[in-house]
C-alpha positions in Angstrom: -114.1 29.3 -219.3 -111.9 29.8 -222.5 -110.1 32.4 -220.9 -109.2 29.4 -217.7 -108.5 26.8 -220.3 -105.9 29.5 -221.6 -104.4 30.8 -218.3 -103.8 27.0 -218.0 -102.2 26.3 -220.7 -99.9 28.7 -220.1 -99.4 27.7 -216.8 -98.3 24.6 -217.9 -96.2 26.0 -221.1 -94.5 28.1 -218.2 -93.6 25.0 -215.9 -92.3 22.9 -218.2 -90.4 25.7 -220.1 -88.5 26.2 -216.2 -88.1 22.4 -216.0 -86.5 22.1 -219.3 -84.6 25.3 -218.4 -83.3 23.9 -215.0 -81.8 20.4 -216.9 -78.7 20.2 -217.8 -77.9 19.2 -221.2 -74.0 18.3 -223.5 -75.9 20.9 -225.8 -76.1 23.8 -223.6 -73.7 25.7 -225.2 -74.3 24.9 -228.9 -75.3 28.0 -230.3 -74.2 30.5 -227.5 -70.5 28.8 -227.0 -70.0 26.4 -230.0 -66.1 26.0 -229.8 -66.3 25.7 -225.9 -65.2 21.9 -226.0 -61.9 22.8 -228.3 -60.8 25.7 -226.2 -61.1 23.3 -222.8 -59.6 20.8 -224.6 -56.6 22.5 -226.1 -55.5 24.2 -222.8 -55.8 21.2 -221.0 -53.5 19.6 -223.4 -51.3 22.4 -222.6 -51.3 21.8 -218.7 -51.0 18.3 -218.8 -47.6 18.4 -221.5 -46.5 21.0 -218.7 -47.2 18.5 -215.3 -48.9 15.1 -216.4 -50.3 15.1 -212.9 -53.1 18.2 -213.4 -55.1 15.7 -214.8 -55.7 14.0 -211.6 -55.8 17.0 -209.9 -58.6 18.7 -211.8 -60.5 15.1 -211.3 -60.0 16.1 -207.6 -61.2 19.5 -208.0 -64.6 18.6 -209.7 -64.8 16.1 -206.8 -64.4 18.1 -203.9 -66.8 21.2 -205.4 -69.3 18.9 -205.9 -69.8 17.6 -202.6 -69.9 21.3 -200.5 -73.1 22.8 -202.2 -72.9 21.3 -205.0 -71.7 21.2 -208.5 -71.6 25.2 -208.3 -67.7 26.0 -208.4 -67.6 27.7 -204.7 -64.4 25.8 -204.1 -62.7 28.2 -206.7 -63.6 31.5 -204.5 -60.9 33.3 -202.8 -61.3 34.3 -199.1 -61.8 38.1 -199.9 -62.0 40.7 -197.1 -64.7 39.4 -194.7 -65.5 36.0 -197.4 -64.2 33.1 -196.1 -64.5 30.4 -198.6 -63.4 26.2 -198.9 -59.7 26.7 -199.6 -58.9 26.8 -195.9 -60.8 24.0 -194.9 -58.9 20.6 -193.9 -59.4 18.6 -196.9 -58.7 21.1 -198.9 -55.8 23.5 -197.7 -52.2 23.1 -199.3 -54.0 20.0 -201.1 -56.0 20.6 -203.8 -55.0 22.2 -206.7 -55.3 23.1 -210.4 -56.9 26.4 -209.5 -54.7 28.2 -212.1 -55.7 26.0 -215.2 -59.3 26.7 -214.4 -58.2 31.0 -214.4 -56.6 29.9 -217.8 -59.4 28.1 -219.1 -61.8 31.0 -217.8 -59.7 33.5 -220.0 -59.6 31.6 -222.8 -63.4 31.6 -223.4 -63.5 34.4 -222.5 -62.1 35.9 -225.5 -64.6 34.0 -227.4 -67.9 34.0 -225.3 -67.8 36.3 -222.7 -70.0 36.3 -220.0 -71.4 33.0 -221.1 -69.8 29.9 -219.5 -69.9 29.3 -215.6 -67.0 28.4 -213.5 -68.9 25.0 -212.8 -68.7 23.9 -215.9 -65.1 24.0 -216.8 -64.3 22.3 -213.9 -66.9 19.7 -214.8 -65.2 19.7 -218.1 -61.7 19.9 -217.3 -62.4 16.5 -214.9 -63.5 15.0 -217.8 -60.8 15.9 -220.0 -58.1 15.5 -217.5 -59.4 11.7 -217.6 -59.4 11.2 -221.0 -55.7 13.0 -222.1 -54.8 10.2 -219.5 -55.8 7.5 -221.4 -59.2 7.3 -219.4 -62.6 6.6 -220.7 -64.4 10.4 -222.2 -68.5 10.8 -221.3 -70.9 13.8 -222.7 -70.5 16.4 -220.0 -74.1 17.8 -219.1 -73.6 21.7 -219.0 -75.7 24.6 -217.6 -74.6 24.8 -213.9 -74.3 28.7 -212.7 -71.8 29.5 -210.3 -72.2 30.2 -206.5 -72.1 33.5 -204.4 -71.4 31.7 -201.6 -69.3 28.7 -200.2 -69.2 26.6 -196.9 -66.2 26.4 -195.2 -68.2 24.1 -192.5 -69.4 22.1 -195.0 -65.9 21.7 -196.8 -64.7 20.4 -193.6 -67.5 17.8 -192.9 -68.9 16.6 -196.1 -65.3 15.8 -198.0 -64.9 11.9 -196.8 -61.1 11.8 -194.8 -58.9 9.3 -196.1 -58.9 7.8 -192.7 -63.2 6.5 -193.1 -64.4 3.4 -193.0 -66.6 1.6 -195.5 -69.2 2.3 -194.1 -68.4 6.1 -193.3 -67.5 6.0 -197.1 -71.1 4.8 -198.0 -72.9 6.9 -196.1 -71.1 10.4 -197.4 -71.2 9.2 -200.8 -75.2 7.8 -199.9 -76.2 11.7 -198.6 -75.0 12.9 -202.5 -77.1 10.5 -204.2 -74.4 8.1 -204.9 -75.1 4.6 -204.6 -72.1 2.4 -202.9 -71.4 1.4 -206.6 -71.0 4.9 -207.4 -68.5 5.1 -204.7 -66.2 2.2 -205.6 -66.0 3.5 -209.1 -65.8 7.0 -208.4 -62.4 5.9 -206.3 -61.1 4.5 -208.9 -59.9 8.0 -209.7 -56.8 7.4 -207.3 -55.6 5.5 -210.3 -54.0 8.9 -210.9 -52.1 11.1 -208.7 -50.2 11.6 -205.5 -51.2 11.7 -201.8 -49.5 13.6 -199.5 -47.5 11.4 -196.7 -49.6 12.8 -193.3 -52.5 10.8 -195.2 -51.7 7.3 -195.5 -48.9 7.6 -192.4 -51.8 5.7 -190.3 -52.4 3.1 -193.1 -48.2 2.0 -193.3 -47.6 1.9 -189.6 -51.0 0.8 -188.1 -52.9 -1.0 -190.3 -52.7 -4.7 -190.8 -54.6 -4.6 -194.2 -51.4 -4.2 -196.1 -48.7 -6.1 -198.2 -46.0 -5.5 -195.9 -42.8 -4.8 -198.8 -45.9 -2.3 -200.2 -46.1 -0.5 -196.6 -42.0 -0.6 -196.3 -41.1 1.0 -199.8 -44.1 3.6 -198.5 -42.0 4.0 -194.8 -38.7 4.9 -197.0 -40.4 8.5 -197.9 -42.7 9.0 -195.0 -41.4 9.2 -191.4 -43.3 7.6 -188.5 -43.2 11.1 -186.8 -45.9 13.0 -186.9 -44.9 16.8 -188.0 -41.9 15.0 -190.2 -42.6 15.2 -194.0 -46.2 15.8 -194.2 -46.2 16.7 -197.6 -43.8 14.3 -198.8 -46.1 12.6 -202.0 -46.2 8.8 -202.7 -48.4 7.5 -206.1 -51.8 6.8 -205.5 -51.1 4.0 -207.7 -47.6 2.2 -207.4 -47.6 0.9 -210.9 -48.8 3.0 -213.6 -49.3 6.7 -211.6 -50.2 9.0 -214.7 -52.0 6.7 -216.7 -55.6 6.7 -216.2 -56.6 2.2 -216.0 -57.7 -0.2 -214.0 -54.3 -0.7 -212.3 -56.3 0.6 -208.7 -57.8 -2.3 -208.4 -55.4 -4.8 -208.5 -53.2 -3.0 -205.8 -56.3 -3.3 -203.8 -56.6 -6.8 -204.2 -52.9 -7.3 -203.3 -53.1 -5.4 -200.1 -51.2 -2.1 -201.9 -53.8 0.6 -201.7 -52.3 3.8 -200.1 -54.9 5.5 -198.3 -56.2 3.7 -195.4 -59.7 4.9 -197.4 -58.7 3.1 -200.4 -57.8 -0.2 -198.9 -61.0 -0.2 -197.0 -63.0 -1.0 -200.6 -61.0 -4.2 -200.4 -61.2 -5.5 -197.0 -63.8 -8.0 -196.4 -66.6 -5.9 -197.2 -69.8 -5.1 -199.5 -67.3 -3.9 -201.9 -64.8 -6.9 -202.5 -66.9 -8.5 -205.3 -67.1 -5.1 -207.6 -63.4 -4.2 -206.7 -62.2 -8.1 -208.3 -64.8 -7.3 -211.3 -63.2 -3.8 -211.8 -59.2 -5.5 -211.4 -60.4 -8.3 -213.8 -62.5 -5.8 -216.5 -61.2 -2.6 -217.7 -64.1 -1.8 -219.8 -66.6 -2.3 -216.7 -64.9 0.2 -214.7 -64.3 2.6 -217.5 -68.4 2.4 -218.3 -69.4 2.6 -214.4 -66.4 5.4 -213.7 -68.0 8.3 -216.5 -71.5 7.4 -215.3 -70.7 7.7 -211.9 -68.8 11.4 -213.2 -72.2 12.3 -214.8 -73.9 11.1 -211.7 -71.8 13.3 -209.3 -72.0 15.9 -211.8 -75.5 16.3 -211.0 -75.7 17.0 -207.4 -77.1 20.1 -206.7 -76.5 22.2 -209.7 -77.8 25.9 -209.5 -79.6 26.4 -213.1 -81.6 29.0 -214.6 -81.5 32.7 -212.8 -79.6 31.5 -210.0 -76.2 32.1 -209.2 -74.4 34.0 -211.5 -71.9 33.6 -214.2 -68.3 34.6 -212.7 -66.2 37.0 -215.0 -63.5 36.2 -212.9 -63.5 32.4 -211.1 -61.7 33.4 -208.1 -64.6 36.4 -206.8 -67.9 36.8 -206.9 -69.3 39.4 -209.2 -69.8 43.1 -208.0 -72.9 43.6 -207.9 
């Protein structure tokens, strides 16, 4: 009997040790990478005094990992040999970017932790910092992720939301991470930041009837109605204050200025109208609701404990 009441016990001592292993925690890293934060911190500033816009971009990048698997840095992998990984896939090809600050980053600890720090977790905390060195609101970063083997193409291409959905099309892909519609509207409020290239808001200047029409002509000056005619030329996500991380987002959505057809869709008779006028009106609100919502996303899916791996390099998976 005393020998049960033992294997028991260590039964449970064994579960909850793996629970507790599998959470991620701000502390991970306290004893085994203590000056993580500084070194993440201090290249970052580095990008951002080199192109103001990284910041938004690393936001994007954290985004568009964590919705294909999960928070588990596949978007990072090359296509190697026979590998095909998320780089190619629509949303993300000749779009996203930043994938060089994450290499310097990577080196960087390195030199001070080596094999220690995943992949995941810079980009979880470069997001955070690229927000913050913007004059956005900064959050605890919950750390422990291990990074991927694999990544999904397939899954690139159909989970990523196009900036041609719906509200409700929004909802429901944000609603399959976890994310509440609240989560959503706040989470958007990213585009506060950044640049978007022409081919996606083309439909929302010329077809769309949900927009201040001088907004939609000073847009038409830099983006040709042809299709195939300059794709990538960028236009501000945010007319008024582009590289300043506020609440600026929201008031072009109230006056009809959002840029993707995406963005004005939060605005535009919907569930969403009432939290997009509290967010216009209340800095603070969206600022609170925007890092929870980071944490939130953060969250989804994390590979913890003996899975995954810990990249050396960010761009390949280790040899084995």
């Amino acid at each position: 009997m005393a020998s049960f009441r033992t294997w028991h016990c260590l039964v449970a001592l064994f579960l909850l040790a793996s629970a507790a292993h599998g959470q991620l925690s701000p502390s991970f890293y306290a004893t085994t990478c203590p000056t993580l934060g500084l070194i993440v911190r201090a290249t970052m500033i580095k990008a951002l005094l080199t192109e103001r816009r990284m910041g938004a971009s690393l936001v994007r990048l954290f985004f568009h990992d964590c919705f294909v698997q999960g928070c588990d840095g596949s978007i990072l992998l090359d296509d190697v040999g026979s590998f095909v990984g998320e780089k190619g896939a629509g949303p993300n090809a000749n779009s996203v970017r930043g994938f060089e600050v994450i290499d310097q980053i990577k080196a960087n600890v390195e030199l001070l932790c080596p094999g220690v720090v995943s992949c995941a977790d810079i980009v979880a905390l470069a997001a955070r910092d690229g927000t913050f060195l913007l004059g956005g609101p900064t959050w605890a970063v919950p750390l422990g992720r291990r990074d991927s083997t694999t990544a999904s193409l397939n899954l690139a291409n159909s989970d990523l939301p196009s900036p041609a959905s719906d509200l409700a099309t929004l909802i429901s892909a944000f609603g399959n991470k976890g994310l509440s519609a609240r989560d959503m509207t706040a989470l958007s409020g990213a585009h506060t930041i950044g640049f978007a290239q022409c081919q996606n808001f083309r439909g929302h200047i010329y077809n769309d009837t949900d927009i201040n029409a001088a907004f939609a002509a000073l847009r038409q000056r830099t983006c040709p109605a042809a299709q195939g005619s300059g794709d990538t030329n960028l236009a501000p996500l945010d007319v008024q204050t582009q590289l300043v991380f506020d609440n600026a987002y929201y008031r072009n959505l109230v006056g009809q200025r959002g840029l993707l057809h995406s963005d004005q869709e939060l605005f535009n008779g919907g569930s969403q109208d009432a939290l997009v006028r509290q967010y216009s009106a209340n800095p603070a609100l969206f600022a609170s609701d925007f890092a929870a919502a980071m944490v939130k996303m953060g969250n989804i899916s994390p590979l913890t404990g003996s899975a995954g791996q810990i990249r050396s390099n960010c761009r390949v998976v280790n040899s084995s």
